[in-house]
MOPAC internal coordinates of N, CA, C and O (Angstrom, degrees):
PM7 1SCF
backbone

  N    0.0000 0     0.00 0     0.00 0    0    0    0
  C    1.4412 1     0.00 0     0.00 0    1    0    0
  C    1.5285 1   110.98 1     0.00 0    2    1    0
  O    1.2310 1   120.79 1   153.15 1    3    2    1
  N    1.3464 1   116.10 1   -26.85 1    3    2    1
  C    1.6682 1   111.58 1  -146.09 1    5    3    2
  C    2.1460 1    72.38 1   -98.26 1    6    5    3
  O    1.2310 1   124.76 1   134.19 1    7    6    5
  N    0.9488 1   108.48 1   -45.81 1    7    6    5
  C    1.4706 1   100.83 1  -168.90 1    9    7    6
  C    1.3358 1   116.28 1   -80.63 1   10    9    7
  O    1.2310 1   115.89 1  -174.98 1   11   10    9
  N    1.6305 1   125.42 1     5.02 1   11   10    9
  C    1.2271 1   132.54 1   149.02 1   13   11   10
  C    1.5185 1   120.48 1   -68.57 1   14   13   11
  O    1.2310 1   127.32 1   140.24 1   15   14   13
  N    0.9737 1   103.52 1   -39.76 1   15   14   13
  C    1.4870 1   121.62 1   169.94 1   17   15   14
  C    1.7042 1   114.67 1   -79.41 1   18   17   15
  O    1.2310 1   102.93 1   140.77 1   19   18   17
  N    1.1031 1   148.93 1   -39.23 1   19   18   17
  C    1.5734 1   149.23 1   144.39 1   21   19   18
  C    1.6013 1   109.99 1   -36.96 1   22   21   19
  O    1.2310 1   128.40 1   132.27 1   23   22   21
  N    1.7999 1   101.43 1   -47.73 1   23   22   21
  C    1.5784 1    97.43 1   176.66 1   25   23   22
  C    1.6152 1   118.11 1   -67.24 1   26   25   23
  O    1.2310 1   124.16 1   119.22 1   27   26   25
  N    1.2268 1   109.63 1   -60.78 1   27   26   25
  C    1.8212 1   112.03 1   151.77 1   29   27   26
  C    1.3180 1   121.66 1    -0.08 1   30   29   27
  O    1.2310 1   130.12 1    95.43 1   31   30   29
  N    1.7012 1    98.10 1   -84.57 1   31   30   29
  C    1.8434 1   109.20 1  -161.11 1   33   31   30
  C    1.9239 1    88.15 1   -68.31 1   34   33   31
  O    1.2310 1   116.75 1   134.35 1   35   34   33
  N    1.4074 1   123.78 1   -45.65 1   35   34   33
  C    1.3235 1   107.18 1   177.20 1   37   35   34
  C    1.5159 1   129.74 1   -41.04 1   38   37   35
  O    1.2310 1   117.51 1   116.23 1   39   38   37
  N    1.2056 1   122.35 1   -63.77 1   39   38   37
  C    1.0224 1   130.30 1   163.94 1   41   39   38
  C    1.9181 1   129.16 1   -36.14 1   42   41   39
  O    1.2310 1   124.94 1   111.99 1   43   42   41
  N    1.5313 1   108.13 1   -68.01 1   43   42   41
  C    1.0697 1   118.02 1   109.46 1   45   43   42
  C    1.9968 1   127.08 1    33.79 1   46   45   43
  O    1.2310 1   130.50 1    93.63 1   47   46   45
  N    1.4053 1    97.36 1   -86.37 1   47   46   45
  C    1.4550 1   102.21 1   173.26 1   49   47   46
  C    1.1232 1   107.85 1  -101.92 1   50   49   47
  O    1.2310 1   116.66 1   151.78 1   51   50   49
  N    1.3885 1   123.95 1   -28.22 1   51   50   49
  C    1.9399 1   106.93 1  -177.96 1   53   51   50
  C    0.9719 1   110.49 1  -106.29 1   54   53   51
  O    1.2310 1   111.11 1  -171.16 1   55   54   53
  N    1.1818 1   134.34 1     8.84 1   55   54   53
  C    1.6720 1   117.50 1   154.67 1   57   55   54
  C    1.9058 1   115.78 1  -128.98 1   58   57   55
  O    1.2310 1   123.26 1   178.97 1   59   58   57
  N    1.4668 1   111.36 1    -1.03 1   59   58   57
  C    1.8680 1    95.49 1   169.36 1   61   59   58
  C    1.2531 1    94.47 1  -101.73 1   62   61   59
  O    1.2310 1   106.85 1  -155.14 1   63   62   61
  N    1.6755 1   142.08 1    24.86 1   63   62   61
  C    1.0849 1   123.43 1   166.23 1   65   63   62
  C    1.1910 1   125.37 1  -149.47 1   66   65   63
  O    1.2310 1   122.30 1  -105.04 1   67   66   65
  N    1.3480 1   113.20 1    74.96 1   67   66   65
  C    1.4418 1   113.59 1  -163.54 1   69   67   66
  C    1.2500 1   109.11 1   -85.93 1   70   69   67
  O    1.2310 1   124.38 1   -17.11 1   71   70   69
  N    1.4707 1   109.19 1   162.89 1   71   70   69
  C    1.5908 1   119.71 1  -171.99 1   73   71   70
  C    1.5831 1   105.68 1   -70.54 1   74   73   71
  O    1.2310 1   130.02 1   -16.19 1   75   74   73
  N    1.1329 1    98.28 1   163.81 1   75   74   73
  C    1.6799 1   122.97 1  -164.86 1   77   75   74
  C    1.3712 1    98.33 1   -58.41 1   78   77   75
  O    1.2310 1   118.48 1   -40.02 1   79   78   77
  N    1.1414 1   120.51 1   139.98 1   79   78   77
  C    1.6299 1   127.79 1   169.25 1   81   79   78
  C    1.9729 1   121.79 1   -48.32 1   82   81   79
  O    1.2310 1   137.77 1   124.51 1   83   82   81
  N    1.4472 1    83.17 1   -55.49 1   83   82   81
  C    1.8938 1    97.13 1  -153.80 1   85   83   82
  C    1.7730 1    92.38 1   -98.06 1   86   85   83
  O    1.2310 1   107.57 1  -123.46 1   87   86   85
  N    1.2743 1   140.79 1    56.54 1   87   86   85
  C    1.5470 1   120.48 1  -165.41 1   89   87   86
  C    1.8153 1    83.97 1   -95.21 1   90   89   87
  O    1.2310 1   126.86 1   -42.41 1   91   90   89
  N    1.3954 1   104.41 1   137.59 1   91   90   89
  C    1.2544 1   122.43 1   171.88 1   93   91   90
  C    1.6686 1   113.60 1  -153.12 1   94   93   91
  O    1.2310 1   125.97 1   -51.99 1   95   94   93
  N    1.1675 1   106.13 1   128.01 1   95   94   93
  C    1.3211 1   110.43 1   174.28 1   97   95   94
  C    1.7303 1   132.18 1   -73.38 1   98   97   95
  O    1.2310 1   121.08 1   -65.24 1   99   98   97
  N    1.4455 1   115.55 1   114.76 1   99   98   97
  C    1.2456 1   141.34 1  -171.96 1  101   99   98
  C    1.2312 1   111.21 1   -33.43 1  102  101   99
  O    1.2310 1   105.29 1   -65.91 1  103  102  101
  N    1.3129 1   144.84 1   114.09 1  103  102  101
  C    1.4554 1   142.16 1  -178.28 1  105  103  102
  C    1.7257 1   104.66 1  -131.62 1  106  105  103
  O    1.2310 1   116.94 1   169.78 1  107  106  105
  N    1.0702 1   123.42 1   -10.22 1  107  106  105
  C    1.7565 1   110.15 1   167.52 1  109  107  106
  C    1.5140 1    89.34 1  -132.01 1  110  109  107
  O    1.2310 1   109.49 1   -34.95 1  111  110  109
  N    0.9883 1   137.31 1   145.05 1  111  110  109
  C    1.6274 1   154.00 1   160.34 1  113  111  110
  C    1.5170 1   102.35 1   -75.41 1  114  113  111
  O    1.2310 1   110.26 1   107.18 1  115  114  113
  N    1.2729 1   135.91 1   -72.82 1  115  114  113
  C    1.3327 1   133.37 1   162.26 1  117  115  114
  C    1.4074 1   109.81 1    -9.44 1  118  117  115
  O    1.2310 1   117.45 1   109.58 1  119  118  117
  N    1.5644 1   122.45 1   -70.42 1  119  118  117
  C    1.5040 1   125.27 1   176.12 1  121  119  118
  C    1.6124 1   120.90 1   -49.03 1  122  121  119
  O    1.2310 1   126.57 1   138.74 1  123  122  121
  N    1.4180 1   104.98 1   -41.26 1  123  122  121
  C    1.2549 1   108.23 1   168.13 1  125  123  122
  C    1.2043 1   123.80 1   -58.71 1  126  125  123
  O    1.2310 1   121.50 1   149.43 1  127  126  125
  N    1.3022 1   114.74 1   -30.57 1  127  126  125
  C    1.9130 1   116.60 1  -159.53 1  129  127  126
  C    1.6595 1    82.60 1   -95.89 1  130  129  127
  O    1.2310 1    90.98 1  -161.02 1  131  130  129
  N    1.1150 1   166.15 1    18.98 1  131  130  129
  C    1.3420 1   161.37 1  -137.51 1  133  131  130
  C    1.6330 1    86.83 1  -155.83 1  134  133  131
  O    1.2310 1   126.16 1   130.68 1  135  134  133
  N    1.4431 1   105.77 1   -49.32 1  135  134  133
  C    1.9105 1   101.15 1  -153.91 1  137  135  134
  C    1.6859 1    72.08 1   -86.94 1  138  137  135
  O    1.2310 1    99.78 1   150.27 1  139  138  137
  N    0.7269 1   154.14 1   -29.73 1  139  138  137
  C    2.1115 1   135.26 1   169.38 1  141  139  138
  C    1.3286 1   110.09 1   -60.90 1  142  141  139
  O    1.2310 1   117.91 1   114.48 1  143  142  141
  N    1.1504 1   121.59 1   -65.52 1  143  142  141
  C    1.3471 1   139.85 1   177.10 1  145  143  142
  C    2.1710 1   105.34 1   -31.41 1  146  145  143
  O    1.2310 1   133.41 1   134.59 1  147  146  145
  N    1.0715 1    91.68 1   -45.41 1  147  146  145
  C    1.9620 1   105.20 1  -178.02 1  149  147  146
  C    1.3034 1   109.06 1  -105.03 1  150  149  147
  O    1.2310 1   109.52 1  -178.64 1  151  150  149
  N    1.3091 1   137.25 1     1.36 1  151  150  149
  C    1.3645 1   131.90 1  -177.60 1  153  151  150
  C    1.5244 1   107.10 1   -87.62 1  154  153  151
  O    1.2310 1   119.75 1   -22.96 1  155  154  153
  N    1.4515 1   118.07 1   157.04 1  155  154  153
  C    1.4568 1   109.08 1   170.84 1  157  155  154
  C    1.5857 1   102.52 1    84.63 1  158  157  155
  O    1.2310 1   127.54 1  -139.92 1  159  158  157
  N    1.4577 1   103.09 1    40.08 1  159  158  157
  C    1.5572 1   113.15 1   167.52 1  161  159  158
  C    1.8175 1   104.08 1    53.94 1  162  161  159
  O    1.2310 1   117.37 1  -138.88 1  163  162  161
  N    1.1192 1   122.60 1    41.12 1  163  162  161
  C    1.2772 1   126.85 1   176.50 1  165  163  162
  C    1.3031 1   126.93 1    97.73 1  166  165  163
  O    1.2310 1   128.12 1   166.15 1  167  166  165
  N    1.5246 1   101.97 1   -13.85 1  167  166  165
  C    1.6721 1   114.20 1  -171.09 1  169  167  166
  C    1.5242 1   113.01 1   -79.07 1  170  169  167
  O    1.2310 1   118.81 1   -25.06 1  171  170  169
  N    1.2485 1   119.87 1   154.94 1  171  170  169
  C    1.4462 1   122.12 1   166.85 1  173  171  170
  C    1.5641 1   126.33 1   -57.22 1  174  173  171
  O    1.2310 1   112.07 1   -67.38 1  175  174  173
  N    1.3446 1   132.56 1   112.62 1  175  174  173
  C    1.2608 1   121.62 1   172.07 1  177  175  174
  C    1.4304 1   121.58 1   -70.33 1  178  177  175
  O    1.2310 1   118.47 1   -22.65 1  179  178  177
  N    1.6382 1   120.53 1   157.35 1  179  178  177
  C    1.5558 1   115.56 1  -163.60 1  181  179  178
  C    1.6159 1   100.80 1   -60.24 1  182  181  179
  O    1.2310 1   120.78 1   151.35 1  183  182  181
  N    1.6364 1   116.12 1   -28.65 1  183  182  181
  C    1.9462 1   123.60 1   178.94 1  185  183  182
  C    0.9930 1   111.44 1   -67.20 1  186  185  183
  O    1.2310 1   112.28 1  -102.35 1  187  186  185
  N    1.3702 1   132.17 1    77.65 1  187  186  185
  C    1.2398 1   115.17 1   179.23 1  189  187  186
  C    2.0116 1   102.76 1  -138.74 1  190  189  187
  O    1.2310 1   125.38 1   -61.97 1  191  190  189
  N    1.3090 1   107.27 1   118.03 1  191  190  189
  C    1.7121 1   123.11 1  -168.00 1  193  191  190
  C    1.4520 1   109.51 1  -116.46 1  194  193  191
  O    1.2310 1   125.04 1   -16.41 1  195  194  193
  N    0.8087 1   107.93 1   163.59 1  195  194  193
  C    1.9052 1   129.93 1   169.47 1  197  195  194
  C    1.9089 1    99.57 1  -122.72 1  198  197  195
  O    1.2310 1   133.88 1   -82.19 1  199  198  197
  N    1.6079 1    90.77 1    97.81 1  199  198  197
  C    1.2322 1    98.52 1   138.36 1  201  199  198
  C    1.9753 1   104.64 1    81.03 1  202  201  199
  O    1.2310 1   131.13 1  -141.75 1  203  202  201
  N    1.5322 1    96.12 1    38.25 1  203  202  201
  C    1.3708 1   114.79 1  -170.82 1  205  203  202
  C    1.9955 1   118.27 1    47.82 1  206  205  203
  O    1.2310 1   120.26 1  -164.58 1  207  206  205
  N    1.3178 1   117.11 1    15.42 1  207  206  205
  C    1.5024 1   130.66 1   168.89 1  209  207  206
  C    1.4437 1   100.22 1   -80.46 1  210  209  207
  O    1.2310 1   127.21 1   -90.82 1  211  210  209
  N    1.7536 1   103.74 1    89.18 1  211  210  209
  C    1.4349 1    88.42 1   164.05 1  213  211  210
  C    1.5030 1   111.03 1  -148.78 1  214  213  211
  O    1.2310 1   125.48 1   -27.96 1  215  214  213
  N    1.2951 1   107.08 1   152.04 1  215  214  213
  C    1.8222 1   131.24 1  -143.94 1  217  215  214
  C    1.5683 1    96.84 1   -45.14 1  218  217  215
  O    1.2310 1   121.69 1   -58.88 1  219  218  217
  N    1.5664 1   114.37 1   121.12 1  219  218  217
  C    1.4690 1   103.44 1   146.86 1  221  219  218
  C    1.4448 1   154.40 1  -108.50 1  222  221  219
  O    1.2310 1   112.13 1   -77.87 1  223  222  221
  N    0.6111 1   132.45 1   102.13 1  223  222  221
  C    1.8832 1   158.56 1  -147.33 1  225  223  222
  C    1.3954 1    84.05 1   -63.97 1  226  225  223
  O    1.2310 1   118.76 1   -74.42 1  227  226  225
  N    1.3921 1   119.96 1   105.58 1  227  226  225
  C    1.2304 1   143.10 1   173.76 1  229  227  226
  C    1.7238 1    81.59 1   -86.47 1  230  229  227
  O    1.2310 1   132.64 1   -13.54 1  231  230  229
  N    2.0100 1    93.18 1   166.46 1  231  230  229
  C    1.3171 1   114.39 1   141.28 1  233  231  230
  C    1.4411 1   132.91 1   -97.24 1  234  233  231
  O    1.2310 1   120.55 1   177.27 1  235  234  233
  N    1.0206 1   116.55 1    -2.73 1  235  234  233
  C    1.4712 1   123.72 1   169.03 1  237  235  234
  C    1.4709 1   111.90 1  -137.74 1  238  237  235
  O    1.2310 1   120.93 1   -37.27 1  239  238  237
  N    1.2864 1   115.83 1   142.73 1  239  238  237
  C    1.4024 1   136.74 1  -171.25 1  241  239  238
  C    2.0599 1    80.02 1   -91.29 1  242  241  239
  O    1.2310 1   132.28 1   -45.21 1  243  242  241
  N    1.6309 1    93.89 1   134.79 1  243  242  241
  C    1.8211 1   100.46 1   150.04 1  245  243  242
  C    0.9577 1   130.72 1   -35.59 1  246  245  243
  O    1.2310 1   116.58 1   -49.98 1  247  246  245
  N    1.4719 1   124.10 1   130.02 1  247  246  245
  C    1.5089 1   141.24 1  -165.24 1  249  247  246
  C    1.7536 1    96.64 1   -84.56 1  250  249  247
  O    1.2310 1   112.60 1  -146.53 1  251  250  249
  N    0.9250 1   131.57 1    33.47 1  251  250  249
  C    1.7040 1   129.66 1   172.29 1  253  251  250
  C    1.6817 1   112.20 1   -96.16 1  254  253  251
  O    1.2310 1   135.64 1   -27.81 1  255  254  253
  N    1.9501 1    87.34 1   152.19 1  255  254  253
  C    1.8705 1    78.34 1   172.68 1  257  255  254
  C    1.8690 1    83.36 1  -110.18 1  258  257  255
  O    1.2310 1   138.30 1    11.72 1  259  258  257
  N    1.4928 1    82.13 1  -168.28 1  259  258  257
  C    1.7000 1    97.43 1   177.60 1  261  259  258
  C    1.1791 1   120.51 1   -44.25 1  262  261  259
  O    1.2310 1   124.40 1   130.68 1  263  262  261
  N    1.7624 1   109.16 1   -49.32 1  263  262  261
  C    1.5473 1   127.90 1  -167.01 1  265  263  262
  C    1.5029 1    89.78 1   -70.71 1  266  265  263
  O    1.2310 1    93.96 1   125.95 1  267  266  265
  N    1.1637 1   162.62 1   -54.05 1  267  266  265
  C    1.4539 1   177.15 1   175.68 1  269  267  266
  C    1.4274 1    78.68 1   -11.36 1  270  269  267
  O    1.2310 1   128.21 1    94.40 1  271  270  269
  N    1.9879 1   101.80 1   -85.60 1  271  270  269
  C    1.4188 1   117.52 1  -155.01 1  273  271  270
  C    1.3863 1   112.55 1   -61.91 1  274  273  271
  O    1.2310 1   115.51 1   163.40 1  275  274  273
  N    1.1002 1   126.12 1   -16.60 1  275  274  273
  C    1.8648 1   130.98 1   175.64 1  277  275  274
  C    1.6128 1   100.50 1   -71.03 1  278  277  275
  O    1.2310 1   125.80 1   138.39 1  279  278  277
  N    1.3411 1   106.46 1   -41.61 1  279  278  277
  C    1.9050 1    78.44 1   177.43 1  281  279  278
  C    1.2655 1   103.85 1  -122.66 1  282  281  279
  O    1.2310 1   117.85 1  -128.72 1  283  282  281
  N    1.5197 1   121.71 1    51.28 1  283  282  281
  C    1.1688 1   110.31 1   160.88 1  285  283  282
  C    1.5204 1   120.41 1   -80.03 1  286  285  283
  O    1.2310 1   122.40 1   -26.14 1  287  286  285
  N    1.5433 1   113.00 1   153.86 1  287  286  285
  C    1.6659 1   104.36 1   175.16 1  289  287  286
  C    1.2715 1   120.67 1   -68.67 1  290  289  287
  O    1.2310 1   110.77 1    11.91 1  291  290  289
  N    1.3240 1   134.96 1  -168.09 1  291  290  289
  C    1.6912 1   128.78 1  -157.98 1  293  291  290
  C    1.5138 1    81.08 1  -109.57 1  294  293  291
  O    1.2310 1   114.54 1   131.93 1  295  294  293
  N    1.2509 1   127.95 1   -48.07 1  295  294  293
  C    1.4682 1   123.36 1  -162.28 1  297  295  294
  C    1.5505 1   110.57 1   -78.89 1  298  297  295
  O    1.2310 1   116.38 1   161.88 1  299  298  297
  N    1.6965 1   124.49 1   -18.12 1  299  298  297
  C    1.3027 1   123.59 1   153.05 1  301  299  298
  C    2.0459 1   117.92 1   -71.91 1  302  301  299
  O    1.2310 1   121.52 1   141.84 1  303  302  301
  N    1.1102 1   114.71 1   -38.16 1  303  302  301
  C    1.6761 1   119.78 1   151.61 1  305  303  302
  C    1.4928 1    96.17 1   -47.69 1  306  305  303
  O    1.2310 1   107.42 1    85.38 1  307  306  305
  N    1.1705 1   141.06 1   -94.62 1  307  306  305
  C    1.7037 1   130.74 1  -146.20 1  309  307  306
  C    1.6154 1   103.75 1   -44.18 1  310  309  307
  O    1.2310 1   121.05 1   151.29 1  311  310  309
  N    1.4782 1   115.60 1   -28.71 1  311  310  309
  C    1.2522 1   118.31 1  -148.04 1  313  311  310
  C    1.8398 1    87.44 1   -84.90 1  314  313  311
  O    1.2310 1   136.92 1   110.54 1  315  314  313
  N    0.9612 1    84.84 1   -69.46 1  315  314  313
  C    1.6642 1    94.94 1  -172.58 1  317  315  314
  C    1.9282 1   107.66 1   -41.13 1  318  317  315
  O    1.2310 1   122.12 1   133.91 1  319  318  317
  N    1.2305 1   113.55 1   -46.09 1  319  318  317
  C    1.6901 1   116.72 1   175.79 1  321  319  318
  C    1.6349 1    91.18 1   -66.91 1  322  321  319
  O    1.2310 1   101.24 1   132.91 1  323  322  321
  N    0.9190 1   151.77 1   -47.09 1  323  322  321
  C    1.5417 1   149.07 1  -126.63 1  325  323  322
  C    2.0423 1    85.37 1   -86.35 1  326  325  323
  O    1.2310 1   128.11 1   125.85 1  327  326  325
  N    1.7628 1   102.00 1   -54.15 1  327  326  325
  C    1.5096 1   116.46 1  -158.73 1  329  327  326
  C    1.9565 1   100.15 1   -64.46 1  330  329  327
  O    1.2310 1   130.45 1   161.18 1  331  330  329
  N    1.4130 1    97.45 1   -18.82 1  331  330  329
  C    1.6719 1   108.65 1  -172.54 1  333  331  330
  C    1.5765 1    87.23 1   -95.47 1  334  333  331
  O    1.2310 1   100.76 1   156.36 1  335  334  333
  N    1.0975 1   152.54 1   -23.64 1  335  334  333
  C    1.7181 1   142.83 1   167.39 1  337  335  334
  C    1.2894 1    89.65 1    85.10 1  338  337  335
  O    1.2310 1   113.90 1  -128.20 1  339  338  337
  N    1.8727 1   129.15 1    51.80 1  339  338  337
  C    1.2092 1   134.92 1   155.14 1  341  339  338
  C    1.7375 1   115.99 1  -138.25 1  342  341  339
  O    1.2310 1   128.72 1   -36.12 1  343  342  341
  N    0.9533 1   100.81 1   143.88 1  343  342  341
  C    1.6502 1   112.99 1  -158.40 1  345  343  342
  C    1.7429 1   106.30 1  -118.19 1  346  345  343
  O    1.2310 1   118.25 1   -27.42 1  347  346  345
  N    1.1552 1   120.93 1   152.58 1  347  346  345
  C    1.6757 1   109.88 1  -154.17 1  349  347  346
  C    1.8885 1    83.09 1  -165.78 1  350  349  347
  O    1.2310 1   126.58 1   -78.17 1  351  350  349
  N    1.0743 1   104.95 1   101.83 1  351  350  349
  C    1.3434 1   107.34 1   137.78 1  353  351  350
  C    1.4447 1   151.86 1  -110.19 1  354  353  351
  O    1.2310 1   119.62 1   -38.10 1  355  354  353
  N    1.5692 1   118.33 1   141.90 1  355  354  353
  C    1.3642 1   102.40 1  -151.42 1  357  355  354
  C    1.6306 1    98.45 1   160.07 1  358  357  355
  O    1.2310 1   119.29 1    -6.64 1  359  358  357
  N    1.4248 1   118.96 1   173.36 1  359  358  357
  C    1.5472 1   114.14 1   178.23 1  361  359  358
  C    1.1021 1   104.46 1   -69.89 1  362  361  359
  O    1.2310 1   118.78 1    -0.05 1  363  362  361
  N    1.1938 1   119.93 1   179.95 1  363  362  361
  C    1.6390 1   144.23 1   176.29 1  365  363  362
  C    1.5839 1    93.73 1   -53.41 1  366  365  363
  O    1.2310 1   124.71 1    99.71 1  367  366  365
  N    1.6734 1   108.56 1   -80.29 1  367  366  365
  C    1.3104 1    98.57 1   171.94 1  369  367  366
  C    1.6519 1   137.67 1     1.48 1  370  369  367
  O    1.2310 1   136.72 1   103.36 1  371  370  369
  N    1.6775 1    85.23 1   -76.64 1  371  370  369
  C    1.8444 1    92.82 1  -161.40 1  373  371  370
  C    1.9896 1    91.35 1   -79.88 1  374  373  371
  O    1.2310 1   120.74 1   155.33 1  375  374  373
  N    1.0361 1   116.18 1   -24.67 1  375  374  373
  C    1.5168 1   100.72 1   172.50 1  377  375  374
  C    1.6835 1   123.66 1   -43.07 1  378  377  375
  O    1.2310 1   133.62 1   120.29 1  379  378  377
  N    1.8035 1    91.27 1   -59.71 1  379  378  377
  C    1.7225 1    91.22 1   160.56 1  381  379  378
  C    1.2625 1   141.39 1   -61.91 1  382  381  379
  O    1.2310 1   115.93 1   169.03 1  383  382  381
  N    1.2271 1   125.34 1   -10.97 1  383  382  381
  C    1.2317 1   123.74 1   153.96 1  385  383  382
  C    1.2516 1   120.66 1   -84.58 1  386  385  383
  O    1.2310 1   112.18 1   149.85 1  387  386  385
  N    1.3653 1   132.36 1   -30.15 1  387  386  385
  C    1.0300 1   143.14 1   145.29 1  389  387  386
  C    1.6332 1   104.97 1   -17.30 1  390  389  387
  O    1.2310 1   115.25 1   110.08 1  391  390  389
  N    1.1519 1   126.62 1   -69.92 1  391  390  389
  C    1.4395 1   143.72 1  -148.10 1  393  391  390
  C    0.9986 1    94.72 1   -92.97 1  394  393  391
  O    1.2310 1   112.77 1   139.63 1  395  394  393
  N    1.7600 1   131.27 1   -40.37 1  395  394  393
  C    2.0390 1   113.93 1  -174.70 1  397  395  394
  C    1.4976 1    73.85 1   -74.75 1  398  397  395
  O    1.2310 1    98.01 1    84.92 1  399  398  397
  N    1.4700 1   156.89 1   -95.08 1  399  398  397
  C    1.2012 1   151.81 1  -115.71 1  401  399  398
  C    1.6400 1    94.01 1   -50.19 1  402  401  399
  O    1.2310 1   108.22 1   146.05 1  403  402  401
  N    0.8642 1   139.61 1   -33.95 1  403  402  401
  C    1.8539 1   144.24 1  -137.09 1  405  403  402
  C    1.8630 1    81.60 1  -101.41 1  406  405  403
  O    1.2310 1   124.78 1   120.17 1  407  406  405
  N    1.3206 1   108.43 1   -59.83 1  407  406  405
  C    1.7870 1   103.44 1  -156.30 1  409  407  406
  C    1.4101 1   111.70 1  -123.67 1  410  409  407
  O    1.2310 1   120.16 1  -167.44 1  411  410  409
  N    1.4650 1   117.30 1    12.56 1  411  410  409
  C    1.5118 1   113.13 1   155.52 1  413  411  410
  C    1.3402 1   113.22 1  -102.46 1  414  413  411
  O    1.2310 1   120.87 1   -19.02 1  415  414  413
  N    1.2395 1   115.94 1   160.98 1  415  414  413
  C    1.1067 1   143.67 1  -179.11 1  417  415  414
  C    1.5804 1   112.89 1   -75.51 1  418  417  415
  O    1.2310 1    96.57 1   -45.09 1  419  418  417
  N    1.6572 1   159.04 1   134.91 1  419  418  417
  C    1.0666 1   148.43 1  -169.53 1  421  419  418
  C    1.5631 1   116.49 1   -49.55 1  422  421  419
  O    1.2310 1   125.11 1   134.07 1  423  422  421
  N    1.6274 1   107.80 1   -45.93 1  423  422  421
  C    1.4363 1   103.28 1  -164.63 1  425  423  422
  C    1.8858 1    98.76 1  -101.63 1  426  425  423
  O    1.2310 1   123.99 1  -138.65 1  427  426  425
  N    1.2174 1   109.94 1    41.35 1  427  426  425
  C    1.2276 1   135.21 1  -174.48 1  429  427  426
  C    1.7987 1    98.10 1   -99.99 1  430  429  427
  O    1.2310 1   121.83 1   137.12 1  431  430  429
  N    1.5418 1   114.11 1   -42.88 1  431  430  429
  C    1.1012 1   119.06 1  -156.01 1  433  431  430
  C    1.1924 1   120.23 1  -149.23 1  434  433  431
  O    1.2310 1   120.10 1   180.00 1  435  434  433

């Protein structure tokens, strides 16, 4: 039984799933963001950036409370949006809200 089942999942992985046809390694980024941009029979893919800025999916959201982000400095805001691969222009003000909206939680704020 147990080696009916080893033969299975074997099979299984090396033959209903073979590796990707076309794997080629990326040498202009520009070309890349173009071959996303047109893939999918013309449609837009969900990857799609200006200028290699693109979102990074931390594992942890910032350890700040509200009061944190009210007196934070403007050049600790750029820093903190910059490390999240999001860009915000605008006064100091709307930056910080900008930033509790991005990494607090609703009943946070």
């Amino acid at each position: 039984m147990a080696l009916n089942w080893l033969l299975n999942s074997a099979y299984t992985i090396l033959l209903q799933h073979p590796a990707p046809r076309n794997e080629q390694t990326i040498s202009d980024p520009k070309k890349e963001e173009d071959r996303l941009k047109t893939s999918n029979r013309g449609e837009t893919d969900q990857k799609v950036g200006s200028g290699g800025g693109w979102f990074q999916m931390r594992l942890h959201y910032p350890r700040y409370a509200k009061s944190d982000y009210e007196k934070m400095e403007e050049w600790k805001v750029d820093a903190l949006l910059r490390q999240y691969g999001l860009s915000f222009d605008g006064s100091l003000e709307e930056k910080r809200r900008f930033a509790m909206g991005a990494f607090l939680w609703p009943d946070q704020y």
